[in-house]
N, C-alpha and C positions, 0 to 999 in steps of 0.2 A: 526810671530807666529800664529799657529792655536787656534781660538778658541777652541777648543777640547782640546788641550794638556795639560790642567792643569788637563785634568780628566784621562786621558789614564797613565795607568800606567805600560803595558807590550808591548811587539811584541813578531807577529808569526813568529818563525822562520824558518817553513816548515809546507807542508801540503801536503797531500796523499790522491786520489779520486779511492777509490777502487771501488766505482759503482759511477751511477751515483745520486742515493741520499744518498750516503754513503761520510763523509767526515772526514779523520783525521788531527788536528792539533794539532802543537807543541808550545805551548806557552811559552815564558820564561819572568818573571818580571822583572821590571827596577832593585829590589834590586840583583840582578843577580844569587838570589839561591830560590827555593818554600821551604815556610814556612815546619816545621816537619810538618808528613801528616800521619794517620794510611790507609793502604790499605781500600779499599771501601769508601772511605770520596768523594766529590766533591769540584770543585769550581764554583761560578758564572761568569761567560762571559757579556760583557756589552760592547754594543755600543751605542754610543752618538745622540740621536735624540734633535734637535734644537725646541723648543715649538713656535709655530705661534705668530707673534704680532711683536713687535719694534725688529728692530736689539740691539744684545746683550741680547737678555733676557735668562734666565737662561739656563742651557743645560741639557736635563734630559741623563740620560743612561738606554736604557732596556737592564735586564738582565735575563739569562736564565743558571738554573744550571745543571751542566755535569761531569757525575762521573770522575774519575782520574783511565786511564788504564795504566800510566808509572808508577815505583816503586820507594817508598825513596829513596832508593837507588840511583837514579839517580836524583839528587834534581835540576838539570841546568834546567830545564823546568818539562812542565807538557803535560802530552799528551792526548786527549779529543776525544773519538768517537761519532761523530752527526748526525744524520736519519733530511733528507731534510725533512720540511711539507712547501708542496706550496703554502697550504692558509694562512700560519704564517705571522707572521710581523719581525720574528728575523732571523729564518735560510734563507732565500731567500739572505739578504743581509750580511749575514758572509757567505755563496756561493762565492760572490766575492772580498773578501780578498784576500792576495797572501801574501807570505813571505817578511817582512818588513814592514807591516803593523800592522799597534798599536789598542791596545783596551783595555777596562778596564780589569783587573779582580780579584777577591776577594786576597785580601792580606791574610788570611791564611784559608785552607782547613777546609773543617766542613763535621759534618755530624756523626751518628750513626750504618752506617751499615758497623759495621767491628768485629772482631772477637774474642774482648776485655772479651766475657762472654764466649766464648767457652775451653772447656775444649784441653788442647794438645793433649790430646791421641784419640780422636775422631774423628768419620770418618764425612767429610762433602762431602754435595752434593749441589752443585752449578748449581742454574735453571733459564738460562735467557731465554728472548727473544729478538733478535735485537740488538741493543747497551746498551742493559740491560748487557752484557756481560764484560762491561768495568771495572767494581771493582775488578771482577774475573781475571780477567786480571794480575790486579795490585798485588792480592794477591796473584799469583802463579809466576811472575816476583822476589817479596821479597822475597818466602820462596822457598826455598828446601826441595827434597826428606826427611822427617822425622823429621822436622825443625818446625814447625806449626802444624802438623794433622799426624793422623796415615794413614790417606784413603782419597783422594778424587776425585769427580765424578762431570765432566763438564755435562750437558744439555742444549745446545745451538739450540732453534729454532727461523728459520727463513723460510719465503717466495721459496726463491731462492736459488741455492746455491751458487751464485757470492756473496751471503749480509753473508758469511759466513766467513767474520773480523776476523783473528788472525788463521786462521785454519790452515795455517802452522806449525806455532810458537805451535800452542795446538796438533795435530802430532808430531809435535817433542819430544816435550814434553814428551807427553805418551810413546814412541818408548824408549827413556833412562829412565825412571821414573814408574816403576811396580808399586808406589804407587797411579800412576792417570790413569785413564781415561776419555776420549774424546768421547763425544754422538752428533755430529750433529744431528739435526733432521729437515727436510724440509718438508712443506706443501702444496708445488704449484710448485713442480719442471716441469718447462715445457717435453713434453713427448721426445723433442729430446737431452737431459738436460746430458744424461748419467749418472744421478742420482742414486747412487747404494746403499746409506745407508738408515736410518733411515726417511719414509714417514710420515707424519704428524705431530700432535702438539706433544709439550715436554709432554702432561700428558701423552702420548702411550707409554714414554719409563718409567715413574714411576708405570707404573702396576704391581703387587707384580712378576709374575712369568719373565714377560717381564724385568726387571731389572735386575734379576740375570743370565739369559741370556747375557743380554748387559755389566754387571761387573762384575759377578761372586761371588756377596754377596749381601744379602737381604737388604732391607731396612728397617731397623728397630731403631724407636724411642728410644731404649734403649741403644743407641753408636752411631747414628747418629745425627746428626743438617741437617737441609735443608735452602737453602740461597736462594728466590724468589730474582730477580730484571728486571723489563718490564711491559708492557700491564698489567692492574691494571683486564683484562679480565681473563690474565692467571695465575694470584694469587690468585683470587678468585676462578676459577675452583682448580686449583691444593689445595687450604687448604679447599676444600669442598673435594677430592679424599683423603687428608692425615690427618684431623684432625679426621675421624673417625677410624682411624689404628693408633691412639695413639700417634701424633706429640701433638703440646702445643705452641700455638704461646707464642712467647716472649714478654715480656710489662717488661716495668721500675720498676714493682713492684713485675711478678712474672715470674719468671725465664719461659724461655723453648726452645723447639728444633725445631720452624718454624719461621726463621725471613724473610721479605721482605722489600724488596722498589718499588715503584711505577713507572715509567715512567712520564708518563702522567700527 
């Protein structure tokens, strides 16, 4: 028996390298179903590092949290989009996992950004960067055309356009579903890239005229909610562009129509 094993409580049971610091896994728990989970929530990921000194000394686990982009709905596993950082201490070494291999992780989902205060008839607009994209995910997996929201509007930037996670699946999407749209936006598309949508960062397509252009209705605080999640650089630009056109970030105490999560 491994020392590890009395800590490990899941296995991967598939994983997907859509680039090459782009990594999806599928985790499934020993209790053989994920705890109930609301869309946008995450779980912690943990692998086992041995602390230096006598053999048997205690085993820590570092862990690192990762929104949830599979939906309730499908409760046999969880599925986890992760951005490599090479001078980390954690994703280098969940890099070489492979299917069958075990790791800690949170026995039941948590987390606050989901969509428990929003109103149903409201139109929302979802703003990632990177694998900030994963909640969004999850949320549009659960719900259907007029099931959740009356409107809503993907803003997904990234680098490249290979780091462009789910773009199929969010094409589809939109092609049967009038009530969403799909905003890639790339900001370093190489020039031989055949790059033909949306150039730069996500705040180029929240510019008032620029938006209704790309969805065909304004942005307006008075029926919209906006949902930040990435780069804590591109939350702070974007609620310095929308708190003065009359968004309201949301706090525990008073209500409003700018929620984010952080990355980083």
């Amino acid at each position: 028996m491994n020392a590890h094993d009395d800590v490990l409580n899941a296995v991967i049971l598939a994983r997907e390298d859509p680039t090459e610091r782009l990594l999806i896994l599928h985790v499934r728990p020993d209790a053989g179903r994920v705890a109930d989970f609301e869309p946008g929530q995450f779980v912690q990921i943990g692998l086992p590092h041995d602390e230096p000194g006598e053999p048997g000394a205690r085993v820590r686990v570092h862990k690192r949290s990762y929104s949830i982009a599979s939906s309730p709905h499908a409760p046999e596993s969880v599925e986890l989009c992760i951005a490599r950082v090479e001078s980390g201490r954690f994703t280098p070494t969940l890099w070489a996992l492979r299917a069958g291999d075990r790791v800690w992780m949170d026995p039941v989902p948590r987390g606050h950004f989901v969509l428990g205060r929003v109103a149903a008839e409201k139109e929302l607009v979802f703003v990632a960067t990177g694998t900030g994209i994963a909640p969004y995910v999850s949320m549009l997996r659960r719900w259907g055309p007029g099931e959740r929201w009356s409107r809503a509007t993907l803003v997904h930037g990234v680098r490249q356009p290979d780091e462009l996670v789910y773009r199929a699946e969010l094409e589809a999407r939109a092609r049967r579903d009038a009530s969403f749209v799909y905003v890639p936006a790339v900001s370093r598309a190489p020039a031989m890239s055949g790059w033909s949508g949306l150039s730069g960062h996500v705040q180029f397509a929240l510019e008032p005229e620029r938006f209704v252009e790309l969805t065909g209705r304004p942005l307006d605080p008075a029926r919209c909610h906006v949902f930040l999640c990435g780069n804590p650089n591109m939350i702070r630009d974007v609620r310095a562009e929308l708190e003065p056109r009359g968004f309201k970030t949301d706090t525990v105490r008073e209500p409003g129509t700018l929620h984010f999560e952080k990355y980083w």
